[in-house]
N, C-alpha and C positions, 0 to 999 in steps of 0.2 A: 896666313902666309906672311913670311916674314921679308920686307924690303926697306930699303933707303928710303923710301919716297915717305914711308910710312913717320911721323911724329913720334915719337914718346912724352906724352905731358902727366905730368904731377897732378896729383890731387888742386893745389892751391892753384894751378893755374885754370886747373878746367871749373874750380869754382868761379874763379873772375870770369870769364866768358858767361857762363851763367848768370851772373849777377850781372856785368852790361845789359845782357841780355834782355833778362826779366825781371830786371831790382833785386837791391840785396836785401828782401824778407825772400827768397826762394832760397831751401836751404837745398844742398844733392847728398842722398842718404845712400846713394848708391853706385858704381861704378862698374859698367863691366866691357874691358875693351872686345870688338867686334873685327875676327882675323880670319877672316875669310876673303877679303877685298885684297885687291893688291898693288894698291895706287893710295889712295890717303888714307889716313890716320880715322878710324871711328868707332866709337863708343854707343853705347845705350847709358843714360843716366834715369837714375828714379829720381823723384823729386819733391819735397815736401811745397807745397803750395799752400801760405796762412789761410787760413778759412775757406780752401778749397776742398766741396766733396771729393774721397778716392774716386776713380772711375770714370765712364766715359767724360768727355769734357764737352758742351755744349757751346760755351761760350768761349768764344772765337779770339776776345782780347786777352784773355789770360793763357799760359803754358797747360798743356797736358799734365799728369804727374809722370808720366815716364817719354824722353826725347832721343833722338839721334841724334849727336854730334860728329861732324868730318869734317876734319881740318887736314887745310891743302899741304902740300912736299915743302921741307926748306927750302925760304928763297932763293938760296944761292946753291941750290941742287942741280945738277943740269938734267935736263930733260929731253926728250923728242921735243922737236918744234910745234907739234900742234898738240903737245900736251899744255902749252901758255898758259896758265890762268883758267884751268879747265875747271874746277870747281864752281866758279861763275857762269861758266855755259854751265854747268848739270840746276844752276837757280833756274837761269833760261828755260831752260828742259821742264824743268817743274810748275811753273810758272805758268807754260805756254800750253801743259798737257793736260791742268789741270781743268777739272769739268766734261773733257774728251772720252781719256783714260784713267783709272784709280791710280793714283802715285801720291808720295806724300805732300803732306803740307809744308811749306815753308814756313819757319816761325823768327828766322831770325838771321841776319847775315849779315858777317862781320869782314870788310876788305881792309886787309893787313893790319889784322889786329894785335896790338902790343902786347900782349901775352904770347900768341907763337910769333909772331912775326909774318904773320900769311893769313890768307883769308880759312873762315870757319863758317860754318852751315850750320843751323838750328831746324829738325826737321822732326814731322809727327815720324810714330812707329806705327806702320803697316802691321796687320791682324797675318797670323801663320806663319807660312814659315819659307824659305827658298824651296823651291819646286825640285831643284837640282837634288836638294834633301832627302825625298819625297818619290821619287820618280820611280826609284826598286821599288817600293813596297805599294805603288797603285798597280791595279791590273791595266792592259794593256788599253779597253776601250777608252776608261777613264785619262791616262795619258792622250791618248788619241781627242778626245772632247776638248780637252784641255789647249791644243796644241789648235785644235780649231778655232778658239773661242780668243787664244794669241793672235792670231791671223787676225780676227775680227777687229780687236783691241789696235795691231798695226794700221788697220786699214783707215782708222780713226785717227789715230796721230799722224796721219801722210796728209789729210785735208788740212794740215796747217801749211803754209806757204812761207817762203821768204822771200825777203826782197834783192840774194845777190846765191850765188853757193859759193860753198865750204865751209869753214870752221869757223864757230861766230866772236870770237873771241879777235878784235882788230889785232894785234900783239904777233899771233903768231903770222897775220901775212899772206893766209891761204883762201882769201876770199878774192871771185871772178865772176864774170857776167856770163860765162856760160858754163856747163859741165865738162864739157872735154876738157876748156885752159883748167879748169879747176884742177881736176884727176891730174892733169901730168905736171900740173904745179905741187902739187901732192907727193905726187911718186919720185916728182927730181928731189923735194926736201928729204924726203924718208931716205932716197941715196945720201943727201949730203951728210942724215944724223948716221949711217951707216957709216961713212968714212972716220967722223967725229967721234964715235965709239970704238973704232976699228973692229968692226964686222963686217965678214965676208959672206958672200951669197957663191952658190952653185955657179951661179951666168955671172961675167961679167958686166959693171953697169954698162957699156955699150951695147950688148946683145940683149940686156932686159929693156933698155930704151928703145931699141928698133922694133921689139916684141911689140913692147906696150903701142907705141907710135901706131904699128901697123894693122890694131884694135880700137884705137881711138876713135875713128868715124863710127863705131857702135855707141856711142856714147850721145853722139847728136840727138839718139834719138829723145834724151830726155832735155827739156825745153821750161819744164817747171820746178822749182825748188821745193823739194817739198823737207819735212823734220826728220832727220832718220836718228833713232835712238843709237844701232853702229855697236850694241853691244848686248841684244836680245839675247842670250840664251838662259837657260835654265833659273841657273845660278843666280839672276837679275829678274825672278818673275816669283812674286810671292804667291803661294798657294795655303786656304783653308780650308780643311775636310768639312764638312756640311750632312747634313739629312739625305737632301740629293745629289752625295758626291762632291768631289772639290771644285772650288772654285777659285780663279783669279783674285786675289787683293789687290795686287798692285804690282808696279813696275819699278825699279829702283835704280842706281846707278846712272843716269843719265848725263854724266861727266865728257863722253866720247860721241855728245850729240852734233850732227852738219847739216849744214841744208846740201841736200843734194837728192839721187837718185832711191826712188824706195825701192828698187830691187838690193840697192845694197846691204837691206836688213835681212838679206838671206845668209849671206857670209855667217853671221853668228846664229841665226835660226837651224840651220843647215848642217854649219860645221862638217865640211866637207864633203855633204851631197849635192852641191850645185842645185839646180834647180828639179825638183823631185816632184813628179806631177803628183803621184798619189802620195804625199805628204798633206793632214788635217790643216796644217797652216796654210797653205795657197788657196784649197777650198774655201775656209775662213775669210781669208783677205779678197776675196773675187766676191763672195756672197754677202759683202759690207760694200759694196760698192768701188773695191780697189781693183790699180789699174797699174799693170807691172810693164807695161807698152809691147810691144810686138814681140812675136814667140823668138822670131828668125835672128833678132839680135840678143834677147836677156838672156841666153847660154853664155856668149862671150861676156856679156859687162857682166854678170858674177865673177866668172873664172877673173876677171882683172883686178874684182872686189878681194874676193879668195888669194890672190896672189898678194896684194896689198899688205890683208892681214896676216898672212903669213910671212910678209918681210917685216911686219910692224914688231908679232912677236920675237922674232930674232931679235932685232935691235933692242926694244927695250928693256930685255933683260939683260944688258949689261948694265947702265945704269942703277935700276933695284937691283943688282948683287944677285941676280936667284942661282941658287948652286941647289943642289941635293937632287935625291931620285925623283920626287914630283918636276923640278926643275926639266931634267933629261927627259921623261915621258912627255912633259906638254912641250918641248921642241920638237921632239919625233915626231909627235900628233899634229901638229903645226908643217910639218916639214911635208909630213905629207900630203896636208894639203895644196900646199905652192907646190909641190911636184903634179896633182891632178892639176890643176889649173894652168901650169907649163905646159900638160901633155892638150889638152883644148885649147890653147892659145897656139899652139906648133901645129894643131891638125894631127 
């Protein structure tokens, strides 16, 4: 998918980043950009390594022969407010998941580096392939295992804690000592980058304020910070076919991480089924020891989640440019989600 946000760099420059990187004896024998994302710039590089065997890599101080590279949006791009410097939160993300959940390795990371002008990520490649890929052609139990075995994996990364919520990045502003100030610090910025792009919503902001406002004491109920990924779906969970069936690799994308509520990772789990009791994932995540808080409240704080993201996608596609027919289908898709979420939030 093609957007602004996205880089174009040259051969010579993405050798220099490599060669910072891992010394210039590593030569890059290969290149192939990776456009399926649709926030930074990323590649796959192969890699010759002097006196390195091809193949798996064992030792931990030297580069793989084959790497991910993402490099963050031009600096002078404008953005959503809590997209700031978000490549650094997805280091966070990795960082902080690893050893929990499979994600990759971090091998290298570069803030504002002279070759783009922005910071760049040097990361191992995950085994398989996106699940989104994959998903037609497993039979139905196998998605369903799959989708449990998510859950489990979620339940795992929520026993990380922080010590404030919202978006960990200082820059953008959106960090508070509890989750209510949080969210509707949140929801006033996402109006204000709405005004800043001029896009319009269905509600005006005074009637989505009083909505939201008058759902906020749902939100009390969460007291703990915990790590929400914010962007689980398909598309962002690698899957490898096996003997006994697929299984999880790994987790990717972790650029859109917050401390905050972990029912919020139903929004992208979900994709607009709210809270879906016979859904493999909730099973998963309860049977790992997670704990999504009381029944009576987590209808509403999804629907606020769901509404969120569905103001989110609005907005930031003006910025990236997105035009064409994928463009118009995932607005609709979108749209209608914040429309269920309007109809649960109005009763």
């Amino acid at each position: 998918m093609r957007s602004r946000t996205k880089q174009s760099l040259d051969r010579e420059r993405i050798e220099r980043i490599v060669a910072d990187a891992f010394g210039a004896g590593i030569t890059v024998l290969k290149v192939r950009e990776l456009t399926d994302g649709m926030f930074n710039g990323v590649w796959q590089l192969d890699l010759d390594v002097p006196g390195a065997p091809r193949g798996p890599v064992d030792d931990r101080t030297r580069p793989p022969d084959s790497v991910i590279l993402k490099v963050a949006p031009p600096a002078r791009l404008p953005l959503l407010t809590y997209e700031h410097r978000i490549l650094r939160t997805e280091v966070l993300f990795l960082r902080s998941a690893a050893g929990l959940v499979p994600v990759p390795r971090v091998l290298h990371v570069g803030h504002d580096h002279p070759a783009v002008g922005t910071d760049v990520l040097l990361t191992s490649v995950l085994p398989g392939t996106a699940w989104s890929q994959m998903r037609d052609r497993l039979p139905q139990e196998e998605n369903r295992r799959l989708r449990h075995d998510l859950g489990r994996l979620a339940a795992r990364l929520h026993t990380l804690r922080g010590e404030f919520f919202g978006y960990p990045q200082p820059g953008a502003g959106l960090q508070r000592a509890s989750w209510p100030e949080t969210y509707l610090a949140m929801f006033e910025t996402l109006l204000a980058d709405a005004d800043r792009f001029g896009v319009a919503f269905p509600l005006s902001h005074e009637c989505l304020r009083d909505l939201v406002r008058s759902h906020v004491p749902a939100l009390a109920e969460v007291t703990t910070a915990c790590l929400v990924h914010a962007d689980l779906w398909e598309g962002n969970v690698f899957v490898e076919s096996g003997p006994d069936g697929p299984r999880i690799t790994g987790i990717i994308d972790g650029e859109r991480a917050l401390w905050g509520d972990p029912a919020g990772e139903l929004s992208t789990v979900m994709l607009g089924r709210g809270v879906d009791a016979g859904d493999p994932f909730l099973d998963g995540y309860r049977e790992a020891g997670g704990d999504l808080g009381p029944e009576e409240s987590l209808r509403l704080r999804v629907a606020l989640y769901d509404l969120y993201l569905s103001m989110v996608i609005k907005v930031e596609a003006v910025p990236r440019g997105f035009t064409g027919p994928w463009h118009d289908s995932n607005q609709r898709f979108f749209a209608e989600i914040g429309e269920k979420a309007l109809g649960i939030l109005t009763g």
